[in-house]
Wavefront OBJ file of the C-alpha trace (Angstrom):
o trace
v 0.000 0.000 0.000
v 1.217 3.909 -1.087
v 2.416 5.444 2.121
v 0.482 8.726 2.343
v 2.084 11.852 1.146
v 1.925 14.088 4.220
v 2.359 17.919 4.580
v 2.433 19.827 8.169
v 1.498 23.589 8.413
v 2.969 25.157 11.141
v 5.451 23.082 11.748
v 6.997 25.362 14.044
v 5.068 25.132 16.505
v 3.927 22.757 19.396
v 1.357 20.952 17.507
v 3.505 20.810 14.540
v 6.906 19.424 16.327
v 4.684 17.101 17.753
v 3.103 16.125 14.226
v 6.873 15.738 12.827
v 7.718 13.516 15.570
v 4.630 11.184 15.729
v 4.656 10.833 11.771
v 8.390 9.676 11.577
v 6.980 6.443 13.472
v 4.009 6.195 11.352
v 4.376 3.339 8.226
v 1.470 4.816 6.786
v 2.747 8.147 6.067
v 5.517 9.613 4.169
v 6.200 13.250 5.144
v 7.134 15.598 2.492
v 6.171 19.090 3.124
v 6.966 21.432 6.361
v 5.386 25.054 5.548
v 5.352 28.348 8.284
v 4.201 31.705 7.851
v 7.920 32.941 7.266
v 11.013 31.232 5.667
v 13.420 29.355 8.078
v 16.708 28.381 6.940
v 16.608 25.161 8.842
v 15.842 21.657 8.304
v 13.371 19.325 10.094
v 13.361 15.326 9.349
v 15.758 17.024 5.986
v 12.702 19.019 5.006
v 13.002 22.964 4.962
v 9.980 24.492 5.865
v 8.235 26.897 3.203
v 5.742 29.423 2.931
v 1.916 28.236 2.247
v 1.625 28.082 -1.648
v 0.376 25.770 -4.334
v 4.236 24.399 -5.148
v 4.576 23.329 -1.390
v 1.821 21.057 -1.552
v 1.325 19.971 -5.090
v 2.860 16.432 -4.086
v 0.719 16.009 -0.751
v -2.304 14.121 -0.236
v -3.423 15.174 3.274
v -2.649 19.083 4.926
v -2.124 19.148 8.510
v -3.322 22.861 10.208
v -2.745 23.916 13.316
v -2.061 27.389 13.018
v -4.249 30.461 13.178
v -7.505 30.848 11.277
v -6.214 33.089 8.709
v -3.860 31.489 8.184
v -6.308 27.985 7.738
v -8.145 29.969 5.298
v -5.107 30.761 2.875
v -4.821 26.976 3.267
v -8.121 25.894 2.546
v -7.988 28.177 -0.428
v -4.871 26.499 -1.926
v -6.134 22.854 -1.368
v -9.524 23.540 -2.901
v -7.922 24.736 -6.335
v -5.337 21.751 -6.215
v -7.906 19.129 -4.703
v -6.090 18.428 -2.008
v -7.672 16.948 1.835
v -7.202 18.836 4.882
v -7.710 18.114 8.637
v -8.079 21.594 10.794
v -6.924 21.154 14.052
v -6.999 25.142 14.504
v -8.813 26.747 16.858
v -10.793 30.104 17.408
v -12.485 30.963 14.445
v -15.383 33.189 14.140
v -18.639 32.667 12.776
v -18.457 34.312 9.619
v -15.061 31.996 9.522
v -16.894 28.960 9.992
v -19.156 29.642 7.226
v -15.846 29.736 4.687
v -14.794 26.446 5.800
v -18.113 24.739 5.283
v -18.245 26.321 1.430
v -14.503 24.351 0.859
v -15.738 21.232 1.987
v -18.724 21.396 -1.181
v -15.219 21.092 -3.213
v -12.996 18.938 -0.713
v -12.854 16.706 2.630
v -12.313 18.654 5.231
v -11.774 17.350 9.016
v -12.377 19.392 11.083
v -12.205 19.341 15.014
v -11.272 21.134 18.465
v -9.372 18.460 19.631
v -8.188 15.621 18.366
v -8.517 13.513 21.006
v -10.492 10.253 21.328
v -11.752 10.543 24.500
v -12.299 14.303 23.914
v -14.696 13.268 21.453
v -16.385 10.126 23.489
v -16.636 13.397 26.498
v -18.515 15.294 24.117
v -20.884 12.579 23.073
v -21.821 11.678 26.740
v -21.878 15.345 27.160
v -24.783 15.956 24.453
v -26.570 13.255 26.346
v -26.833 14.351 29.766
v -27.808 17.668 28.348
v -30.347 15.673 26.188
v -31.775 13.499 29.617
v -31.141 16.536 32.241
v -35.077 18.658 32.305
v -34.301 22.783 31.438
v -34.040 23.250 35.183
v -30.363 22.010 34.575
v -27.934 24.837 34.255
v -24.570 24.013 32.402
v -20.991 25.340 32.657
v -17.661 24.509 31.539
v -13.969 25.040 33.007
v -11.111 24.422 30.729
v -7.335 24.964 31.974
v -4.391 25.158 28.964
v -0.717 26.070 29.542
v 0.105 29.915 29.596
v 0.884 30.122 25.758
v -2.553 29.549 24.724
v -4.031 32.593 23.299
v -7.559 32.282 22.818
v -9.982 31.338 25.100
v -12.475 29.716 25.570
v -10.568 26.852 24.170
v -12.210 25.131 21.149
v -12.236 21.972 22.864
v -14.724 23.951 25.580
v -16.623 25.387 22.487
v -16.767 21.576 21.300
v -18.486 20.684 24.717
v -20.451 23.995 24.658
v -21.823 22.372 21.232
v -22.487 19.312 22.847
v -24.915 21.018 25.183
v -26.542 22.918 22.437
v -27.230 19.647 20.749
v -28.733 17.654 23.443
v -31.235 20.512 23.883
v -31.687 20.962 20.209
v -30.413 24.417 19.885
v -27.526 26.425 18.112
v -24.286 27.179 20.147
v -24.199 30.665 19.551
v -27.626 31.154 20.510
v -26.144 29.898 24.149
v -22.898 31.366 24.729
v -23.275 33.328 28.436
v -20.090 34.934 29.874
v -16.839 34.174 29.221
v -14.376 34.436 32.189
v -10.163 33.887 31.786
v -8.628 33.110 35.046
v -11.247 33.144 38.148
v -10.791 31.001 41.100
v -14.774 30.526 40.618
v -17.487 31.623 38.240
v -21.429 30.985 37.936
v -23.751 29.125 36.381
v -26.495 31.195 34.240
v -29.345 30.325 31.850
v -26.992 30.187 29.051
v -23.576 28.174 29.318
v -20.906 30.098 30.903
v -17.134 29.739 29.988
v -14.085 29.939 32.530
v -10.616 29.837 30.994
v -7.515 29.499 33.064
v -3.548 29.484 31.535
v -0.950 29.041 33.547
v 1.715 26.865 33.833
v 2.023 24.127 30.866
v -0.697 22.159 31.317
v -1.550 20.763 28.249
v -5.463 20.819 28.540
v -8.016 20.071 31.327
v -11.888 20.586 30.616
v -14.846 19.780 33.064
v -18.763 20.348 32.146
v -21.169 20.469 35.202
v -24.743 20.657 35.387
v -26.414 21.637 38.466
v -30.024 21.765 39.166
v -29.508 23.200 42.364
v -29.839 20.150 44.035
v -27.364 18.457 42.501
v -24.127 18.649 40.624
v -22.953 15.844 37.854
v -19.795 16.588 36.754
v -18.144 15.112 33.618
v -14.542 15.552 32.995
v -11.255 14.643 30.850
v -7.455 15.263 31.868
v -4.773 14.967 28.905
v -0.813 14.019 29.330
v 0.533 13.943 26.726
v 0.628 15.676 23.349
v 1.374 12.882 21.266
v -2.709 11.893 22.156
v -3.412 15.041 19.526
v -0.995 13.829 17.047
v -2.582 10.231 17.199
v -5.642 11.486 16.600
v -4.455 13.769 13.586
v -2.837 11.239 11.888
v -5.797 8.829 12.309
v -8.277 11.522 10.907
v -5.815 11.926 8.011
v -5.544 8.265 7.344
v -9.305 8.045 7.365
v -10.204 11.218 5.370
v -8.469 10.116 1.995
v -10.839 7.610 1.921
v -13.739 10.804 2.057
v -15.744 12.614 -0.526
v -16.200 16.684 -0.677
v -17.743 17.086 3.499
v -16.927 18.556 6.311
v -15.974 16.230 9.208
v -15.629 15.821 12.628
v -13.968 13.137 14.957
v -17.248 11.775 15.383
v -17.814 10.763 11.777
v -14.353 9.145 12.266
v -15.214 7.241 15.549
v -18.951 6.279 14.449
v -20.861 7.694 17.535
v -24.105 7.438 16.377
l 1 2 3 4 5 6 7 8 9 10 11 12 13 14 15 16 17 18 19 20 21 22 23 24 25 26 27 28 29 30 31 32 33 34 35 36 37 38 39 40 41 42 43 44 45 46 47 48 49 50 51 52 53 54 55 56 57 58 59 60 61 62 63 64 65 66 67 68 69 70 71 72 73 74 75 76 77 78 79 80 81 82 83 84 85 86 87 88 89 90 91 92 93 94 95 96 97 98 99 100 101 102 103 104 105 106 107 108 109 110 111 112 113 114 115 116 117 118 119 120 121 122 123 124 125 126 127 128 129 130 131 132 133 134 135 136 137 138 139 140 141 142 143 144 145 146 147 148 149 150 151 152 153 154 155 156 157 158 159 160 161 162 163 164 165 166 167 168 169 170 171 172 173 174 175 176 177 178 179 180 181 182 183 184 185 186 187 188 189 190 191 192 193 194 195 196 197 198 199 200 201 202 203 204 205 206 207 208 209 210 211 212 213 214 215 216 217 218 219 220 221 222 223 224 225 226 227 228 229 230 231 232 233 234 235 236 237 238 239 240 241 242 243 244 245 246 247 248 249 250 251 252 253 254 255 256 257 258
């Protein structure tokens, strides 16, 4: 079987030294393209890193992004005109944003999630559940902690859970986005979901949903250790997305959660 043809965007970066060093022990892949948003004269795994353009990834298969969403963007634009698959791993866009990335995927597959992670994913299944099975006198609120180099906040991995409540009650996220809060020891719950981001340290990413009825609490949670569990997970969307038509995905059309 081809190995598959494997470019990283961003390589500079945590995510992307992470990528480098996960797909050297993958058989399935064969890396050949590093890109950044400026030109390093240094070599990684005896690639040197180029800028985003068509003649860095005319010989990929699969694009790699974790970068910033402009930066996606110029990527998505490139891969649609050379057909090429993509699997976002960015984070933070905005609405409008979102709306660009869905009109790609009419021309290509596009994977797109906040995190990577399998059990990330299984969280915000169970997560769309108990907001399914809890009655409206529920409230909701998430907590997310990420090391102090994360810029933006609330994480998209809390935005992912946020989605999972707006599912199980059948309505649109940004229809329930409440307060967002960066670093308080404690924060409320309200009628919408509220949001409390804390950096510090380099903790690579913590996130806990509760829902309280006053009565009660039920907490759901998820603790990651290591980084390589996002690399995994990219590599595993990448395998399975060459086997995708034009869509946009998420790790739960990979993992089959009904």
């Amino acid at each position: 079987m081809r190995k598959i043809n494997l470019a990283i965007s961003g390589c500079l970066g945590r995510m992307g030294q992470q990528l480098i060093n996960s797909s050297k022990k993958n058989k399935d892949f064969k890396l050949v393209t590093l890109t950044e948003n400026r030109l390093i004269n240094k070599k990684f795994n005896n690639i040197k890193p180029e800028l985003n353009s068509e003649k860095a990834f005319k010989k990929t298969d699969v694009i790699i992004d974790f970068t910033i969403p402009n930066c996606t963007l110029d990527i998505l634009k490139i891969a649609s005109k050379l057909k090429k698959k993509v699997v976002i791993g960015t984070t933070g866009f905005s609405r409008s944003q979102e709306n660009q990335i869905k009109k790609y995927s009419k021309k290509i597959p596009i994977l797109k999630a906040g995190n990577m992670s399998l059990g990330i994913n299984l969280l915000m299944y169970l997560t769309e559940i108990a907001s399914k099975s809890l009655n409206h006198k529920y409230l909701s609120k998430i907590l997310e902690t990420h090391h102090r180099h994360k810029k933006d906040y609330p994480s998209g991995t809390a935005l992912m859970l946020g989605k999972g409540i707006a599912k199980g009650k059948n309505k649109n996220l940004y229809n329930l986005i409440g307060k967002k809060f960066l670093n308080k020891k404690s924060f409320p719950y309200g009628k919408k979901i509220n949001f409390n981001s804390i950096r510090k340290g380099e903790i690579i990413g913590q996130h806990e949903v509760k829902f309280s009825s006053g009565k009660e609490i039920i907490t759901l949670n998820h603790e990651a250790f290591d980084r390589a569990l996002y690399s995994d997970g990219a590599l595993s969307a990448s395998r399975w997305i060459m086997r995708q038509k034009p869509g946009l995905y998420s790790m739960r059309d990979l993992l089959n959660f009904s």
